[in-house]
C-alpha positions in Angstrom: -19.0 -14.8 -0.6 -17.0 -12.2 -2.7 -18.2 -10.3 -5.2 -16.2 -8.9 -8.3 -16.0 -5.0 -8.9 -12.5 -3.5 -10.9 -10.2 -1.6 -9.1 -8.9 1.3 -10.8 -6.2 2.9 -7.9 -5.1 0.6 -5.0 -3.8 2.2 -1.7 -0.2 1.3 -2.4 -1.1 0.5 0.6 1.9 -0.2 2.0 4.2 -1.3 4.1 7.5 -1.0 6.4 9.4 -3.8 5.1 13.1 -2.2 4.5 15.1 -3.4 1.6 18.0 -5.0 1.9 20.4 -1.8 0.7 23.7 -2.9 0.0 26.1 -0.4 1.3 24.0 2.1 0.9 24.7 3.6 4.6 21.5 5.6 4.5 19.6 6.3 7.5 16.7 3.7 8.7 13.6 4.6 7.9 10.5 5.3 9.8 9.2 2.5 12.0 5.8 3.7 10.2 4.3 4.3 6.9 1.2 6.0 6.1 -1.5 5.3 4.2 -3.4 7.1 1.7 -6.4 7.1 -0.7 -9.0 9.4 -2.1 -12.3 9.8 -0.6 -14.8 11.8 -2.2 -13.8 15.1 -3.0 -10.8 15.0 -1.0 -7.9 13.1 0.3 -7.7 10.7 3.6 -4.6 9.6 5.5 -4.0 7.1 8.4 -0.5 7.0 9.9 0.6 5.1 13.4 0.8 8.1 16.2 3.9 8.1 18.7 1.7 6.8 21.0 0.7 3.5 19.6 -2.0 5.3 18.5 -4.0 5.4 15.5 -4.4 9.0 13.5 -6.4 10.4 10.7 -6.1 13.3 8.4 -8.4 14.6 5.6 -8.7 17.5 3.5 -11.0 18.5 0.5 -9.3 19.0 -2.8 -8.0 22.8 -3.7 -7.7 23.1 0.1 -4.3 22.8 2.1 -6.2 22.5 5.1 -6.0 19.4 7.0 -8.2 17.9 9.6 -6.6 15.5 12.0 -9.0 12.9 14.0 -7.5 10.2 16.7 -9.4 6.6 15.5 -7.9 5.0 18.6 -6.2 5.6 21.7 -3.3 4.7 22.9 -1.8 1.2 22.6 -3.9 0.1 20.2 -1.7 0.4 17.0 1.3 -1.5 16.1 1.8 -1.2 12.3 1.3 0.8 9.8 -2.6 1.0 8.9 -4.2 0.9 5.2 -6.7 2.7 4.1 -9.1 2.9 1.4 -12.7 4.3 0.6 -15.7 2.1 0.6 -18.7 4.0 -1.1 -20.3 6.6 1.3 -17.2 4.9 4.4 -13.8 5.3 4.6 -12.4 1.9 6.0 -8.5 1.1 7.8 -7.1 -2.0 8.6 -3.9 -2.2 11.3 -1.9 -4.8 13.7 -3.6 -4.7 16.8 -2.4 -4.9 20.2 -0.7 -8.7 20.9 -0.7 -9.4 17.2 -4.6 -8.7 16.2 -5.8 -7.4 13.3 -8.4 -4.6 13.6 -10.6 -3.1 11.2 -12.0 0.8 11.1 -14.8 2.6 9.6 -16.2 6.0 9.2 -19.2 7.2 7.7 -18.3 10.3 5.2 -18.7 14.0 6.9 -18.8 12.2 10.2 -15.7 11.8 12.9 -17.4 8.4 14.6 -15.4 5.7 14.4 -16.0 2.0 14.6 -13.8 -0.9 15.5 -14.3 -3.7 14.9 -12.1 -7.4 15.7 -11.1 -9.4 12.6 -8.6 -11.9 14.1 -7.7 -12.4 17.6 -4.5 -12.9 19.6 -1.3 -13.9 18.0 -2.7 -14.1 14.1 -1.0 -10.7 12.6 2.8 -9.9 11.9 2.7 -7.4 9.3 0.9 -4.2 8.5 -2.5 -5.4 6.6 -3.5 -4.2 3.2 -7.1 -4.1 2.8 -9.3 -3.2 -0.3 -13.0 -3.3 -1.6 -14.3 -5.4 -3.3 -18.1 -5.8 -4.5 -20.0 -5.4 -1.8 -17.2 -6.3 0.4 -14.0 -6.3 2.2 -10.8 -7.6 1.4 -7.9 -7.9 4.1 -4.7 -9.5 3.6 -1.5 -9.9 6.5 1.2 -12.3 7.7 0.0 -14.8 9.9 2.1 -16.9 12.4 5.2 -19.2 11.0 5.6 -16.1 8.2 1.8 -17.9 6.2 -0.3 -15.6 4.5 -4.0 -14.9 5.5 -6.9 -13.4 3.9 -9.7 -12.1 5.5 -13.4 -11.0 3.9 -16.7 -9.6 5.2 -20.0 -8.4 3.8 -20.8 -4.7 4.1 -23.1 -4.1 6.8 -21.6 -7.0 8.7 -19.1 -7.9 11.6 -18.3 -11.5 10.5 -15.2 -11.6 9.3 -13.9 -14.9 7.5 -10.6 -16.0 7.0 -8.5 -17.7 4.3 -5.2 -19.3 4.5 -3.6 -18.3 1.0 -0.1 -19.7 1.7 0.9 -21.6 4.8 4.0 -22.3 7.0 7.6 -20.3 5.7 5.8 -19.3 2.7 5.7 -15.0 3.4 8.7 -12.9 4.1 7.1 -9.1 3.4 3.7 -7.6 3.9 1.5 -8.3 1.5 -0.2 -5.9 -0.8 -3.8 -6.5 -2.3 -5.8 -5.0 -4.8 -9.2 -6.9 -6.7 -9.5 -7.0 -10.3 -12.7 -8.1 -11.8 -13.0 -11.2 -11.3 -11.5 -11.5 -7.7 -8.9 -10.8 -5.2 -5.1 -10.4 -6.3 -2.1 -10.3 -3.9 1.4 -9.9 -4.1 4.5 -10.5 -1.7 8.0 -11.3 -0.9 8.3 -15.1 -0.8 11.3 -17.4 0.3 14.8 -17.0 -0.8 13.7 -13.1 -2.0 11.6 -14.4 -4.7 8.5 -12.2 -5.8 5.0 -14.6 -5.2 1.1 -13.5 -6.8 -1.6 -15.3 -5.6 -5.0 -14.6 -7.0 -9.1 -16.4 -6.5 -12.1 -16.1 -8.0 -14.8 -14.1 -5.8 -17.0 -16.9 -4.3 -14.5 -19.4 -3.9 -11.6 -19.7 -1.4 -9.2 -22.0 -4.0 -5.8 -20.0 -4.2 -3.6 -20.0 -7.1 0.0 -19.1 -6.7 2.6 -18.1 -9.0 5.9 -16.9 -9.1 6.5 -13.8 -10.7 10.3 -13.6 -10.1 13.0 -16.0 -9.0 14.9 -16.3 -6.5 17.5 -13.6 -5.2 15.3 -10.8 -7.1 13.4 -8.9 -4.5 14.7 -7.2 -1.7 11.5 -5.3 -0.4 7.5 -5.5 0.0 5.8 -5.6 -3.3 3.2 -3.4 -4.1 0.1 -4.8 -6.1 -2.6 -2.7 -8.4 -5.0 -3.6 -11.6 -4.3 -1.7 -14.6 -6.2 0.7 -15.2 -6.7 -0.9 -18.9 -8.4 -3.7 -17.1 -6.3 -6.3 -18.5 -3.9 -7.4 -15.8 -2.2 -7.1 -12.9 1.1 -4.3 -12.1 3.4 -5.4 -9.6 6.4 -3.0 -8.3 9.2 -4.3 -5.6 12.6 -3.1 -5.1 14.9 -5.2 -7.4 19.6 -5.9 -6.4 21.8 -3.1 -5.7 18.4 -1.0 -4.9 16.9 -0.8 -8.6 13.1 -0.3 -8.9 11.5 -3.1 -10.8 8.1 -3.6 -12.3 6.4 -6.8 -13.5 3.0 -7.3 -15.3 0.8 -9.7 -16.9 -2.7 -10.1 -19.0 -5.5 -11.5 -16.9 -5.8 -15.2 -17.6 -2.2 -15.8 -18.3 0.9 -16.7 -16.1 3.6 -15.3 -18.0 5.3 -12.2 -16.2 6.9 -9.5 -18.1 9.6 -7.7 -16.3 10.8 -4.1 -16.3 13.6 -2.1 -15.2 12.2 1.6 -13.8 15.3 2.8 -12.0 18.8 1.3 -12.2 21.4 0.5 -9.8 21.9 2.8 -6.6 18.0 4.6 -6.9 15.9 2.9 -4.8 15.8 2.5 -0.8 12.8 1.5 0.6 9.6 -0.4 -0.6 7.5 1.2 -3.5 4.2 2.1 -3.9 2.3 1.5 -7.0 -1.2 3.2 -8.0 -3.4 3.4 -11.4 -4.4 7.0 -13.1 -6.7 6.7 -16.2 -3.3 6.3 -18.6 -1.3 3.9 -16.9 1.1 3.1 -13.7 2.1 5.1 -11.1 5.4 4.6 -8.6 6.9 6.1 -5.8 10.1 5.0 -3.4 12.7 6.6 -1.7 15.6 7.6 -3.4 19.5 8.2 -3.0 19.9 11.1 -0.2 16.2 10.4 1.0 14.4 12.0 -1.8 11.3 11.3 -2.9 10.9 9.8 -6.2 8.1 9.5 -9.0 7.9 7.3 -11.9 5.2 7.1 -14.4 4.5 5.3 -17.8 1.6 4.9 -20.4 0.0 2.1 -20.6 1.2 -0.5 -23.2 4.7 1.3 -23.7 7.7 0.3 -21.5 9.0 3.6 -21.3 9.7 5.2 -17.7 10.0 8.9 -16.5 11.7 9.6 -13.5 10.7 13.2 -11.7 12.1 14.1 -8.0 9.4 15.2 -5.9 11.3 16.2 -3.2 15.3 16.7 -2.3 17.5 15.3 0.1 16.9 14.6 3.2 13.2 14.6 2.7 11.5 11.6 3.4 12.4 8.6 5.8 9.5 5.9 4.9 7.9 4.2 2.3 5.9 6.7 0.7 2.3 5.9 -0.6 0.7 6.7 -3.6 -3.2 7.1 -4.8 -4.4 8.6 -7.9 -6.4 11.5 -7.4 -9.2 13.2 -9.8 -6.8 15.2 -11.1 -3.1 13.6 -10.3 -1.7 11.8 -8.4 -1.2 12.2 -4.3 1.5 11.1 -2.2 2.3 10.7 1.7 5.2 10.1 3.4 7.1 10.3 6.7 9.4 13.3 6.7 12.1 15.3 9.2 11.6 15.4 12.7 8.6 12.1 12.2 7.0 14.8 10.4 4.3 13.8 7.8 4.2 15.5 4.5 1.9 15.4 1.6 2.9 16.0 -2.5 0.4 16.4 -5.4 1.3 17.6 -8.7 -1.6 17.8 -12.1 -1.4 15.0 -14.9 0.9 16.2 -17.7 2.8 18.7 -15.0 6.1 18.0 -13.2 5.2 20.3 -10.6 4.9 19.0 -7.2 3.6 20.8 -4.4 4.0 20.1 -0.9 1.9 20.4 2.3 2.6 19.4 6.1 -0.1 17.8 7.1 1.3 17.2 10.9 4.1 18.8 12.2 7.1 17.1 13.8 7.3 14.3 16.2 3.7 13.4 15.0 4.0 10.1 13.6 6.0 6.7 14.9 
């Protein structure tokens, strides 16, 4: 059974599916993306290690001290993990080794980890995106012949229950999931580069799909998140010739609304999309590997553009989560370094932190 609850921030969770840049001739990005949220009074990241391993950083807001912890050894790892925070828990999802799907949690203030099994052997090709939900867990991945699979358990449990939400030649991204209140909502890359949503009610396992964009019109892993208004879902996905496009809707409705956020020639990898308490949040790699930030207010269609970083910057996806008092972003930068940005609501200033030094992440 799932249970409703509103999601205000989603992990942007996202992914390394690489648009497909037309000649752009900018360097490939990082075979891994990391993931962040907000846990408490502080900020949590999980990143693939160069070991196949899985790693974990936190630090406590006002503080540029990080604390890395190693959630599993090596070989254990092969995608880029999500991560999100589950009341007193932080909880990580990842591709497992031969094509599992593994699940993580932490108590708060603690560095035990638990793993735990959600699919077996040859059931995952893509990085997860997981999210809560009630008193529950959401997971969503690739499964085999490019199908789509959703996967839920009760806190306090290890039964894990899964969902086909698309079959056979139906998924051509990771997914990206985020619950609004009155179930789960998912977003990816279908066939022929169209954009696909897919949404239930909690307590059934009937999936409704839609098409939020046609054909020839996305060109990277969608990332999904409930407005913070509580009326709908916010989608974001790379758009031809590298734009940045965004797409929303009201709950209860299947008529998409699309945007334009960046034009031609400013967008190279995958975005990440997150909530604040005003409206929707974006971040993607730019022209010359920059790192890019895009805000708007809710119910205005009116986009601001900041650089968060310069050239030669960042080399993945970055991530985004709203933070008490702005928002937060991750991303892979020189040397497989891993960097950290935060800036306060209603400043364009962006600081920056290393949270690991070179040659730290995949």
């Amino acid at each position: 059974m799932r249970h409703k609850r509103t999601i205000k921030w989603t992990l942007g969770t996202l992914f390394t599916s690489v648009l497909l840049a037309i000649g752009a001739g900018v360097p490939a990005l990082a075979t891994t993306t990391p993931s962040i949220s907000t846990a408490g009074n502080g900020v949590v990241i999980a990143t693939e290690g160069t070991a196949q391993n899985l790693k974990f950083y936190w630090a406590t807001n006002g503080t540029a001290t990080w604390h890395p912890e190693t959630i599993a050894i090596k070989n254990t790892t092969y995608s880029s993990p999500s991560i999100t925070h589950d009341g007193n828990s932080v909880i990580i999802a990842a591709e497992g080794p031969n094509h599992s799907l593994k699940f993580y949690w932490a108590i708060n203030g603690t560095s035990t980890w638990h793993a735990e099994t959600v699919a077996g052997k040859n059931t995952t090709y893509s990085p997860p995106s997981i999210v809560t939900n009630g008193n529950g867990v959401n997971i969503v991945a690739m499964g085999p012949n490019n199908s789509l699979k959703f996967y839920w358990a009760i806190n306090g449990t290890s039964t894990w229950h899964a969902e086909t939400v698309a079959g056979k030649n139906t998924t051509y991204s990771a997914p990206s999931i985020d619950a609004n209140g009155t179930g789960p909502i998912i977003a990816a890359r279908g066939a022929g580069n169209r954009l696909k949503f897919y949404w239930a009610i909690n307590g059934t396992s009937t999936w409704h799909a839609e098409t939020v964009a046609g054909q020839n019109t996305t060109y990277s892993g969608p990332s999904i998140a409930a407005n913070s208004a509580g009326n709908g879902p916010n989608i974001v996905a790379a758009g031809p010739h590298n734009t940045l496009k965004f797409y929303w809707a009201i709950n209860g409705t299947s008529t998409w609304h699309a945007e334009t956020v960046a034009g031609k020639n400013t967008t190279y990898s995958g975005p990440s999309i997150a909530e604040n308490s005003t409206g929707p949040i974006i971040a993607a790699r730019g022209a010359g590997n920059r790192l890019k930030f895009y805000w708007a207010i809710n119910g205005t269609s009116t986009w601001h553009a900041e650089t968060v970083a310069g050239q030669n910057t960042t080399y993945s996806v970055p991530t985004i989560a709203a933070n008490i008092d702005g928002p937060v972003i991750a991303a892979v930068g020189p040397r497989s370094s891993l960097k950290f940005y935060w800036a306060i609501n209603g400043t364009s200033t962006w600081h920056a932190e290393t949270v690991a030094a070179a040659h730290s992440v995949a």
